[in-house]
C-alpha positions, 0 to 999 in steps of 0.5 A: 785298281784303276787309281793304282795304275794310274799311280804307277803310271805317274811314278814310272814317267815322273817329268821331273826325272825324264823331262825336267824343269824345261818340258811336260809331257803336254808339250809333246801334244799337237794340235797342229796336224802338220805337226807330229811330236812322238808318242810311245804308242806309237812305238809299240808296233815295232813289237808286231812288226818285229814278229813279222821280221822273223817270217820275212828273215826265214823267207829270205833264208830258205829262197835266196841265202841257203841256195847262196851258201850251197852254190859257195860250198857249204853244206847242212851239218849231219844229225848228231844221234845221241841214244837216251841216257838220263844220267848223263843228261841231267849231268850235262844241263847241270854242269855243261862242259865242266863236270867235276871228276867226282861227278864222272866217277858216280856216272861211270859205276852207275852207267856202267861206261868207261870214262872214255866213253862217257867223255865222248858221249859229252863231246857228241852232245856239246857239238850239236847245240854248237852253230854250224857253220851254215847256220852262222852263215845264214844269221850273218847274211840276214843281219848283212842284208838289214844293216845294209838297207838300214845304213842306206835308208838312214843315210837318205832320211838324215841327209836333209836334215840340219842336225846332220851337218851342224849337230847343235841342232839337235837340241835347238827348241827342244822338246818340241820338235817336229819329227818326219815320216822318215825318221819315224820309219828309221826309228821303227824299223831298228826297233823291230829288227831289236825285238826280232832278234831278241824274239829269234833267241828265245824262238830257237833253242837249238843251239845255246850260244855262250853269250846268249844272256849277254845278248839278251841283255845287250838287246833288251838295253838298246830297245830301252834305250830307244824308247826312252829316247822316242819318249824324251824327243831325243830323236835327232841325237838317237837318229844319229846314234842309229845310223853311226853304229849300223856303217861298220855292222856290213862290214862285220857280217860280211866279213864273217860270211866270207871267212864261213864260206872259207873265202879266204882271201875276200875276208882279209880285203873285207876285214881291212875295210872293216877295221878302217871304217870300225875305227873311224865310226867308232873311235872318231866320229862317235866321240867327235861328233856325238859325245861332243853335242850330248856332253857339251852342246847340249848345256846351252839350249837343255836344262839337263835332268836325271834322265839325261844324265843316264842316258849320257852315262850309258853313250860314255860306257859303249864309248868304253865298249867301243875300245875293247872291242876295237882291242879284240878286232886289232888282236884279229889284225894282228894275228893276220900278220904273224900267222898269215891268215885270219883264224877265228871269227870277227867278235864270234859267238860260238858257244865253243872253239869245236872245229866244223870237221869235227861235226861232220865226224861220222858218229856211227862208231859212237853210236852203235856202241852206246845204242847197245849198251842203253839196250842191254842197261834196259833189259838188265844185262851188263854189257861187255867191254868189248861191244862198249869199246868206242872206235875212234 
């Protein structure tokens, strides 16, 4: 057993793919304890303390960011009650929002409903898996908060270093390069923050985003990514990466924060810094200075190997990524100019376009209706259509 892990083991961390002709993985052992060079171990507690993340975001959500929202004027959405039909929920699981017209038809003779009734029924059951907006408000202060410490942080870990200001040296003497305390803490700390959102999709099921699996595999790709990077010593590029991406996310979240809270006016001066600083990050210095050194500079002091050309070909297809969502943003910007105002999230997630007064709608008078027409179905009494008709 042990000889076939062993195997495995060779296999999935061949040096020829993941180091090439240039380095083994005995050059990444110091004897030297001045010396720190990375160790995959290590990195393993992101995934304890990515855990820890959760209880530290809850805290700060329910002491300092539910009482914030409040004191702005949003408020918790009121429970959505919906009586037990079976039938109609297995038809929702099975084909959420797009039930064919055959399928309603069968539901309607066995329920013994109206299709409007049973329409409204869909209605009431899609809007309460959808964010509030107190619940979207709350998840981008989080992320406000974190991007915000993490920029500052990166900033001050990379200022002294050389690879910042003169970006060849990310690969000068490479693979033994020496790696410090604090940039061993930025690399943690965005790895855990990476399985803590990953671990806050999977913990709360209570509302099903549309792009939940998009998500998924958008955080599982950049924990791979950085764990390949830690494991290759391609620290200093990925430091830089790191830090790059996290300028604009603030701004993005606070963006989104305002235009929650119906702040209008400090969601358009916070989008137009957005904009600026999206731009600059991602469709100047990212290509400029990062793309630059991992596709040009990099070919006099590295020997590149196959793991470096997947690497290098995922940086080209979120420089793609980057322009599209750079497209999306400048449509918002656009809108701003021939509607007058902001009308839909920056890069939102909700699961559909349904209007937050429609999920505080009072939803007794689909309640009452559909409490007594389960209650009849149970007791084997066909309902009549006046007690069924909803009111609206």
């Amino acid at each position: 057993m042990e000889t076939i892990w062993n195997r495995c083991q060779e296999f999935i961390w061949n040096e020829q793919f993941w180091l090439g002709d240039d380095a083994r993985w005995e050059d990444f052992v110091s004897d030297d304890p001045s010396v720190y060079y990375p160790k995959i171990s290590h990195m393993n507690w992101s995934i304890v303390i990515g855990v820890l993340l959760l209880f530290v975001r809850y805290m700060i959500e329910s002491i300092l960011i539910k009482p914030l929202a409040h004191c702005l004027g949003l408020r918790e959405r009121k429970l959505i009650y919906l009586p037990d039909l079976p039938p109609l929920e297995a038809a929702y699981r099975t084909y959420r929002s797009k039930i064919p017209q055959s399928e309603i038809e069968k539901l309607l003779k066995q329920l013994n409903m109206t299709e409007k009734q049973v329409q409204r029924w869909l209605f009431k059951r899609r809007l309460r898996e959808v964010p509030s907006s107190m619940y979207k408000f709350t998840e981008c202060s989080w992320q406000f908060l974190f991007y915000t410490v993490s920029f500052s942080y990166g900033l001050y870990a990379l200022w002294d270093k050389p690879w910042l200001w003169v970006t060849v040296n990310c690969w000068v003497g490479w693979p033994k390069q020496h790696i410090d305390n604090d940039i061993f803490i930025l690399y943690l700390l965005e790895l855990s923050f990476y399985w803590s959102l990953l671990f806050d999709i999977f913990f709360k099921r209570d509302y099903q985003k549309k792009d939940k699996k998009e998500m998924i595999m958008h955080h599982l790709a950049t924990i791979l990514l950085v764990y390949f990077s830690w494991a290759c010593n391609f620290v200093r590029g990925g430091s830089l990466i790191l830090v790059l991406h996290d300028a604009a996310d603030p701004w993005l979240n606070i963006t989104k924060m305002f235009k929650y809270a119906k702040y209008q006016t400090m969601c358009e001066i916070s989008f137009v810094i957005l904009l600026f600083v999206w731009i600059i990050s991602r469709l100047v210095v990212f290509p400029i200075w990062i793309l630059n050194t991992t596709a040009v500079e990099i070919h006099d002091y590295v020997t590149t190997f196959p793991a470096y050309w997947f690497f290098n070909g995922l940086l080209l297809v979120l420089q793609l990524l980057h322009i599209m969502w750079t497209y999306l943003i400048l449509n918002i910007a656009f809108q701003k100019f021939q509607t007058g105002a902001i009308e839909k999230d920056v890069r939102s997630e909700s699961d559909d376009e349904l209007s937050e007064s429609s999920a505080s709608e009072d939803s007794s008078s689909v309640q009452r209706p559909l409490i007594e027409q389960t209650s009849a179905l149970s007791n084997g009494v066909r309902p009549r259509k006046t007690i069924d008709k909803f009111h609206h």
